[in-house]
C-alpha positions in Angstrom: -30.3 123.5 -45.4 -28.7 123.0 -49.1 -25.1 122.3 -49.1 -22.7 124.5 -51.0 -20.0 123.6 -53.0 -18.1 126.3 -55.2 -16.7 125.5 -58.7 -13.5 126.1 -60.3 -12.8 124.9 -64.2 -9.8 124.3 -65.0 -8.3 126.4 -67.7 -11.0 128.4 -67.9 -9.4 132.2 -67.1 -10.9 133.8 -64.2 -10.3 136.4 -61.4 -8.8 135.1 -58.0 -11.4 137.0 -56.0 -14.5 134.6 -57.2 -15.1 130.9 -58.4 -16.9 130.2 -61.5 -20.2 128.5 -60.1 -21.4 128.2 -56.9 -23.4 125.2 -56.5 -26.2 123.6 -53.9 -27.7 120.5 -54.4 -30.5 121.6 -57.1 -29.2 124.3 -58.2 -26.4 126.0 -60.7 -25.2 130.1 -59.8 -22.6 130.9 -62.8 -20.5 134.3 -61.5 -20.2 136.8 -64.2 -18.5 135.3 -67.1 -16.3 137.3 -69.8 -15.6 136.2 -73.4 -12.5 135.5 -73.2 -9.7 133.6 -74.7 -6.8 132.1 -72.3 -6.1 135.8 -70.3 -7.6 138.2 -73.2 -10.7 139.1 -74.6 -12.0 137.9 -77.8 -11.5 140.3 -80.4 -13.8 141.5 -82.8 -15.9 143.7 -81.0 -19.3 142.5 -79.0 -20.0 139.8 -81.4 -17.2 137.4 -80.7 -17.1 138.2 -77.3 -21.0 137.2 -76.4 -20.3 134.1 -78.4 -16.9 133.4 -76.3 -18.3 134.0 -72.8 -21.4 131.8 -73.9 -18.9 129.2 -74.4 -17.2 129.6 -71.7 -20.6 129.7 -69.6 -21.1 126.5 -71.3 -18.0 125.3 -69.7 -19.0 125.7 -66.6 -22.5 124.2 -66.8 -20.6 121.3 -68.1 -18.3 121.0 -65.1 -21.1 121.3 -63.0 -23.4 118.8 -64.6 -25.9 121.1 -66.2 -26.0 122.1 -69.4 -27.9 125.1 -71.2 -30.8 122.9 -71.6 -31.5 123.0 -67.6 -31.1 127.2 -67.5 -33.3 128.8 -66.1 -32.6 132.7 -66.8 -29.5 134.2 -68.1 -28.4 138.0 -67.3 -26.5 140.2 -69.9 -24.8 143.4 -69.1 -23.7 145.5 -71.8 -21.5 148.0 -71.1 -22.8 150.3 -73.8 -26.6 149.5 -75.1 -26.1 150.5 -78.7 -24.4 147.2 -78.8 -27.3 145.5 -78.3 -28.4 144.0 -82.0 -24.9 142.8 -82.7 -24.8 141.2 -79.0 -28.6 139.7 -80.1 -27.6 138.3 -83.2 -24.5 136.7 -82.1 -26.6 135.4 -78.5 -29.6 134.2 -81.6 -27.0 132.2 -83.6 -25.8 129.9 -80.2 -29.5 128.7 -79.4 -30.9 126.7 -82.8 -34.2 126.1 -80.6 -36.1 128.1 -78.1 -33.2 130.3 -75.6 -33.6 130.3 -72.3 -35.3 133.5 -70.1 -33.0 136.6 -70.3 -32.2 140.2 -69.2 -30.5 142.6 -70.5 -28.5 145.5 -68.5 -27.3 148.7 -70.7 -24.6 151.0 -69.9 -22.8 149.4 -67.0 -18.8 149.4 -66.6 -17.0 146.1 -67.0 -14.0 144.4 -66.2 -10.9 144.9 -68.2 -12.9 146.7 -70.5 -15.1 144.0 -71.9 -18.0 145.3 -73.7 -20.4 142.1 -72.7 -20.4 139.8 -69.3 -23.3 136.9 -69.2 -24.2 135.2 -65.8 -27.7 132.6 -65.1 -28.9 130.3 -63.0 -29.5 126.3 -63.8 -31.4 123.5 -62.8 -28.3 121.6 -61.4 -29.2 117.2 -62.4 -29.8 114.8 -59.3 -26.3 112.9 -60.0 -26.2 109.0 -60.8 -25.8 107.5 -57.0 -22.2 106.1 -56.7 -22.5 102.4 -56.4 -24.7 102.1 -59.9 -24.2 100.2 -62.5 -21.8 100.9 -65.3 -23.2 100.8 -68.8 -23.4 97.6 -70.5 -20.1 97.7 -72.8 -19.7 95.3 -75.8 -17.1 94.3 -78.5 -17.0 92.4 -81.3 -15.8 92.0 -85.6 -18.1 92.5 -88.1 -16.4 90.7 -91.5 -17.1 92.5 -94.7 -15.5 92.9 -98.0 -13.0 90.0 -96.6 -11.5 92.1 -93.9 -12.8 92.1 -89.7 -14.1 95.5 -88.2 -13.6 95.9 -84.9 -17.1 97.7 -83.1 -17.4 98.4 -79.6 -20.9 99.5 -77.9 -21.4 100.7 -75.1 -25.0 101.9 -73.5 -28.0 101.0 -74.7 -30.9 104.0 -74.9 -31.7 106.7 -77.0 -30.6 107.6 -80.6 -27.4 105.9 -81.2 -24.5 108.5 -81.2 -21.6 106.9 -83.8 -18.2 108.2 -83.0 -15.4 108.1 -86.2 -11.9 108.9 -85.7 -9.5 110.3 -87.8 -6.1 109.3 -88.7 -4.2 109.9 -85.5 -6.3 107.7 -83.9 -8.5 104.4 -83.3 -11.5 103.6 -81.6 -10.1 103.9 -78.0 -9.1 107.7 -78.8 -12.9 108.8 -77.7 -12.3 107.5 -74.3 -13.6 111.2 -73.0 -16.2 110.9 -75.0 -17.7 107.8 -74.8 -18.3 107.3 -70.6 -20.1 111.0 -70.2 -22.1 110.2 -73.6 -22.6 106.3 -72.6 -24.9 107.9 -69.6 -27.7 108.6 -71.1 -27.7 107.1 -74.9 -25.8 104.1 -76.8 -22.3 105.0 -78.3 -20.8 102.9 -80.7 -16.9 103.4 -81.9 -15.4 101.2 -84.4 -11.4 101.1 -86.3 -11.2 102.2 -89.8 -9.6 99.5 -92.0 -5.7 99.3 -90.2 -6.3 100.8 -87.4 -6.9 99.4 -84.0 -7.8 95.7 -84.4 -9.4 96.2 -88.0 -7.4 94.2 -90.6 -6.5 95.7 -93.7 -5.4 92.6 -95.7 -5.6 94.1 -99.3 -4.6 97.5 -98.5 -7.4 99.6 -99.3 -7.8 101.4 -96.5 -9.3 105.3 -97.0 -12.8 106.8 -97.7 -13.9 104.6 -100.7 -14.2 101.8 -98.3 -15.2 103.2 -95.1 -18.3 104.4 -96.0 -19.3 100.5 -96.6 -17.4 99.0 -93.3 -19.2 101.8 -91.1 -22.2 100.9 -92.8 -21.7 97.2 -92.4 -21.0 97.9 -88.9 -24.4 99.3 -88.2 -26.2 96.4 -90.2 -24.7 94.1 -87.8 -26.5 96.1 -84.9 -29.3 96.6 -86.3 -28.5 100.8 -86.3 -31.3 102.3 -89.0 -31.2 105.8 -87.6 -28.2 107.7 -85.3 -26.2 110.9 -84.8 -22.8 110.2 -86.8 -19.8 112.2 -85.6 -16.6 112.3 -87.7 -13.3 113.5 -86.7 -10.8 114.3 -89.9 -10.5 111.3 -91.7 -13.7 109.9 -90.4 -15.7 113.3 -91.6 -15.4 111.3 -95.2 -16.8 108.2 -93.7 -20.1 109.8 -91.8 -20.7 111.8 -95.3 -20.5 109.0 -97.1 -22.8 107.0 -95.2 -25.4 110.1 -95.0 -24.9 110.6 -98.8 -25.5 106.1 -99.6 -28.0 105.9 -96.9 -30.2 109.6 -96.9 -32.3 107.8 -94.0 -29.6 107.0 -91.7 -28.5 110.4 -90.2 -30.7 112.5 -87.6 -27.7 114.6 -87.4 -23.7 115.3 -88.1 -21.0 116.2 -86.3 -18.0 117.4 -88.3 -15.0 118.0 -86.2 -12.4 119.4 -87.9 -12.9 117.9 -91.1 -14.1 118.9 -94.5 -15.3 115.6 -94.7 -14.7 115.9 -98.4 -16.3 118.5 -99.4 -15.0 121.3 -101.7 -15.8 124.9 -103.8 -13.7 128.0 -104.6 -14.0 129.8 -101.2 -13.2 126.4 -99.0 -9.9 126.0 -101.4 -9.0 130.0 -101.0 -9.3 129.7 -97.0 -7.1 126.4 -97.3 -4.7 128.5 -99.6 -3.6 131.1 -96.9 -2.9 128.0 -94.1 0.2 128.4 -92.2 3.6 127.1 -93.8 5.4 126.4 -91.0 6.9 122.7 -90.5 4.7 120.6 -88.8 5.8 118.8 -85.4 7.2 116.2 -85.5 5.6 112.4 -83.7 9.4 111.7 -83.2 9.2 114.0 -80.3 7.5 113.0 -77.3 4.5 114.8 -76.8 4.5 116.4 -80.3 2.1 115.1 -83.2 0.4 117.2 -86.2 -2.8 116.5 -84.8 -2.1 118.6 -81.4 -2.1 121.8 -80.4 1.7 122.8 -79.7 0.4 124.1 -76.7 -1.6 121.3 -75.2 1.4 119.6 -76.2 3.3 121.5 -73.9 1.0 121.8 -71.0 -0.1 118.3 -71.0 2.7 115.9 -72.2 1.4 112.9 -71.1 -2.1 113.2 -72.3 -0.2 114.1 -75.6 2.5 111.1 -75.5 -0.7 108.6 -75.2 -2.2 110.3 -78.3 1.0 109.7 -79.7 0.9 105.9 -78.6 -3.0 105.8 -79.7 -1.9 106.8 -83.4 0.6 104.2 -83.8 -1.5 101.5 -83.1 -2.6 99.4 -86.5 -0.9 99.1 -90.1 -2.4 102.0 -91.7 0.0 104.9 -93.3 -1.3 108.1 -93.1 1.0 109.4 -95.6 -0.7 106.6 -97.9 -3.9 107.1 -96.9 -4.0 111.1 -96.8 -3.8 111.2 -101.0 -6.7 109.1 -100.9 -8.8 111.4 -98.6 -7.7 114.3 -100.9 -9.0 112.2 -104.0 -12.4 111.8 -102.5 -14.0 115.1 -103.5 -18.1 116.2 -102.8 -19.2 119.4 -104.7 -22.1 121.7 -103.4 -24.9 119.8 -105.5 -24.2 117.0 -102.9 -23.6 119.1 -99.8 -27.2 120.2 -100.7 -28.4 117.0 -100.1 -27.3 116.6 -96.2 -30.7 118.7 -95.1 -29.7 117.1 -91.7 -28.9 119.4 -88.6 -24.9 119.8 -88.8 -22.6 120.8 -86.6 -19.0 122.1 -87.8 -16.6 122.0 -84.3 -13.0 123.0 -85.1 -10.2 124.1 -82.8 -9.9 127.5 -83.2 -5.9 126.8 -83.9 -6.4 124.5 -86.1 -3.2 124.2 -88.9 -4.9 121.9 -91.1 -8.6 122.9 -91.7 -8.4 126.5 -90.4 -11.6 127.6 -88.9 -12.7 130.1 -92.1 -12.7 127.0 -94.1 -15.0 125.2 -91.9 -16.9 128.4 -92.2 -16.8 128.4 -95.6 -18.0 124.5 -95.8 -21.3 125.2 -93.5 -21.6 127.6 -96.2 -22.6 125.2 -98.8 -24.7 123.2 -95.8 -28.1 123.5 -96.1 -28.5 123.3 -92.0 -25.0 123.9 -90.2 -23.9 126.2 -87.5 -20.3 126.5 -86.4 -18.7 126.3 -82.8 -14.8 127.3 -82.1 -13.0 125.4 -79.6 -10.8 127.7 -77.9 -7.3 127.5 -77.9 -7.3 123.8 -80.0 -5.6 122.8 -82.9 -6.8 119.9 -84.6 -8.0 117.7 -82.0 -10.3 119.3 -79.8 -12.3 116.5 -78.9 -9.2 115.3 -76.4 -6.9 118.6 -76.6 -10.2 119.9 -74.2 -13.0 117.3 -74.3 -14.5 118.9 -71.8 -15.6 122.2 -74.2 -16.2 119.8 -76.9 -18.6 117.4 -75.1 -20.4 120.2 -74.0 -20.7 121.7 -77.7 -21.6 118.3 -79.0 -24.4 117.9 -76.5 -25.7 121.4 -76.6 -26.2 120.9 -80.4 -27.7 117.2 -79.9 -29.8 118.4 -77.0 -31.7 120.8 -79.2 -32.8 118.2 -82.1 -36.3 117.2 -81.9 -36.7 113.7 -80.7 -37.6 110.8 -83.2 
């Protein structure tokens, strides 16, 4: 007889009656998910809410190692069935390739008066057997342009997947990225000029040069073809190796970040961005880059971001102008024909969601995913959401 274990996701709102997932050892049963944010719906009508509860399914499949790539049939229940084409065309937009098998179920009363709730089965992964070995991890300085960057690898198969952090950060800020990615693919992080152990010697650091250190860094292993993630600051240094090197890309991953890229509408979403003071890194637990409530909830995650961001020479204040100098218009956003992925926290003070929006706009192959209850750094605020959006959206690119 299969063993059953029953799953409970942290964060993740639910009722007290019934877990999230019930698992055995092959398979994945998701309860009845809702879209919702924190303790309330998504508002917005039917739209938002299929997208949140997909999400939020997603989440789950992620805590149970699965992913939407191993479901086998998904169930919708609508509670009233003219909602069905705005439910379809929001379910459409979250599978880029060929969705999973699915029923729908019209005119059926839901909890808390949620117009859509979205349960499936999955193909639940043999797990690695404990006792194997780690991934092969190395380190080392690539000199160029008479400064050292600092690379680390770790892993060794599949389409490279090149992690750039912004300016709160350094190489070792994708530590929940790197070990459940390392699994099954190489992942490479590396320090921007003055942060981490990259030197900095002239002062240059900022976009103009990080395009060429991130491409020296991938000369040096031998990289001709990868998925290139960039958080915030390093958005500008993944578009400007896509843009020098058309070749180089398979994909992007923009996280939070307008990598540089600007028009009318981008500039009027940034226009109505909130005014209120910033927090302050002088408190502990409290940076720019964080949520206030993550902040809260979980200080000492948040007081080692804080320690993470102060390690190097680099000024953001300095650098920041710089970024903001370092402008793309739509004729070049036309040329990244790449699969992109825009993932932004949906609390996110500093590149608000409807100008991320407005940036896949001018993409020429971009969809966007919310992170739910994020500000600016959702890639460690929840990594857990973002890992799984990140795979989800490299899961369904055709293999090279």
């Amino acid at each position: 007889m299969p063993t059953v274990e029953r799953l409970v996701v942290d964060g993740l709102a639910r009722l007290p009656q019934f877990c999230h997932a019930g698992l055995t050892d092959d398979l994945v049963f998701v309860s009845g998910t809702l879209g919702t944010e924190h303790d309330s719906l998504a508002v917005g009508g039917v739209g938002p809410q299929t997208t949140r509860s997909l999400e939020n399914v997603g989440r789950i499949l992620h805590a149970a190692g699965s992913s939407w790539d191993d479901v086998v049939k998904v169930s919708v229940y609508l509670a009233d069935m003219a909602d069905f084409p705005a439910m379809n065309e929001a379910y459409g937009a979250f599978f880029p390739g060929v969705p999973p098998a699915r029923i729908t179920v019209g005119g059926v009363g839901l909890a808390l008066g949620a117009l859509v709730e979205i349960e499936c089965v999955a193909r639940r992964p043999v797990p690695a057997r404990p006792g194997g070995s780690p991934p092969e991890r190395r380190t080392g300085f690539v000199e160029h342009d008479g400064e050292r960057i600092y690379y680390e690898v770790v892993g060794g198969n599949g389409v490279p997947l090149v992690l750039s952090h912004g300016a709160g950060g350094n190489h070792a800020v994708w530590y929940q990225q790197v070990t459940p990615f390392a699994r099954d693919r190489m992942v490479i992080t590396w320090d921007h000029r003055g942060f981490g152990r990259s030197s900095d010697l002239a002062g240059r650091s900022g976009p103009q040069v990080a395009t060429g250190d991130l491409l020296a860094v991938l000369d040096e292993l031998g990289v001709s073809r990868a998925d290139l993630v960039g958080q915030s600051m390093g958005g500008w240094s993944v578009v400007g190796a896509a843009l020098a090197r058309p070749s180089l890309a398979r994909s992007l991953v923009l996280a939070d970040t307008l990598g540089g890229f600007t028009s009318d509408a981008i500039a009027a979403k940034l226009e109505r961005r909130g005014t209120g003071v910033p927090d302050s890194p002088d408190v502990l637990g409290r940076h720019p880059a964080l949520g206030r409530r993550f902040s809260e909830r979980e200080t000492e995650q948040a007081h080692l971001y804080q320690c993470l961001a102060r390690m190097g020479s680099a000024d953001p204040a300095v650098i920041l102008p710089r970024l903001l100098a370092t402008t793309h218009d739509a004729s070049e956003a036309a040329l990244l024909t790449m699969p992109v992925l825009c993932v932004v926290g949906d609390r996110d003070p500093l590149f608000p969601p409807a100008s991320i929006r407005a940036l896949a706009d001018l993409l020429p192959d971009a969809r966007v995913v919310e992170i739910s209850g994020c500000g600016h750094s959702p890639y460690f605020e929840d990594a857990q959401a973002w890992n799984a959006a990140v795979r989800h959206f490299l899961g369904g690119l055709e293999a090279d």
